[in-house]
C-alpha positions, 0 to 999 in steps of 0.5 A: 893056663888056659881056660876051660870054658868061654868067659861069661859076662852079665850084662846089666843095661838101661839101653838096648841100643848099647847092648847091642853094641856091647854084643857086637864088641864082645860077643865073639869073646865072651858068652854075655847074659844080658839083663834089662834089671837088677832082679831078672840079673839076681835070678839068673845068678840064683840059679845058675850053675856057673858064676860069671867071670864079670858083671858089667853095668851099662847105665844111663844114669851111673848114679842110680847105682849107689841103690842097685839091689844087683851091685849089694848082693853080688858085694856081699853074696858073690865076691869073687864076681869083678863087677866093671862100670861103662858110662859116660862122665862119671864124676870122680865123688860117685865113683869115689863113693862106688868103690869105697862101698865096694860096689864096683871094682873097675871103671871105664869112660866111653870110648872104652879101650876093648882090650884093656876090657877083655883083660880085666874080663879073663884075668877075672876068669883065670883067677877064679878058674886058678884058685878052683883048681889049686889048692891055697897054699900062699903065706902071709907076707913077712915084715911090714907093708910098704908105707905109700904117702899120697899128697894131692890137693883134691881130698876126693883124687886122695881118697880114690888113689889110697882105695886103688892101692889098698885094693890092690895090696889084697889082690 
């Protein structure tokens, strides 16, 4: 299936050095809305008349996040939206508590792989595009879910994998 329109991102960034570059990687892919903060991306998304497919944050201090006005309202307002993280050294307990809270979907370290982006992105968009036009006619599994036992000496990596899995089971 192929999608009707360009993928949109909004981008939010604290670097205009690094929205350039991620103009520059993404650009031709993708149309990118970028925003320098949390409110002037919440009005945007008020008032526009798509969704984007993704919102990609970009910032220099990953932890000043775990407030963002931007990433709780499009949790709880617009949870269709994937909402992807770009930084450098993330520490695993910040990222552990970021997708507990459900304020992030997916993370990447720089260097960052552009197609594994790029996937994420128009699986997002594909999906969203699938369920608009399709009616929902999936069934609930029957029987019990798979039991999954994690063993791992880091409570946090622990945590971090039962979250991945238990998102995954609702995908």
């Amino acid at each position: 299936m192929a999608t009707s329109t360009v993928a949109e991102i909004l981008l939010r960034y604290d670097d205009d050095q690094e929205r350039q570059h991620f103009e520059t990687l993404f650009g031709d892919d993708f149309a990118i809305q970028a925003f320098a903060s949390d409110q002037t991306a919440l009005d945007h998304l008020a008032s526009a008349s798509t969704l984007p497919a993704a919102i990609v944050l970009m910032p220099d201090q990953p932890d000043g996040h775990l407030e963002s006005s931007l990433l709780s309202e499009v949790r709880d307002r617009y949870p269709s939206i994937l909402k992807i993280l770009i930084g450098d050294a993330i520490a695993l307990n910040l990222l552990v508590t970021l997708l507990d809270d459900q304020l992030i979907d997916r993370c990447f370290e720089k260097p960052v792989d552009l197609d594994v982006i790029r996937s994420h992105v128009l699986a997002a968009a594909l999906t969203r595009e699938a369920q608009s036009s399709a009616p929902d006619t999936r069934k609930a599994p029957e029987g019990p879910s798979p039991a999954i036992l994690i063993v791992d000496d880091e409570q946090t990596a622990t945590r971090y994998l039962s979250r991945q899995l238990a998102h995954m089971q609702t995908e």
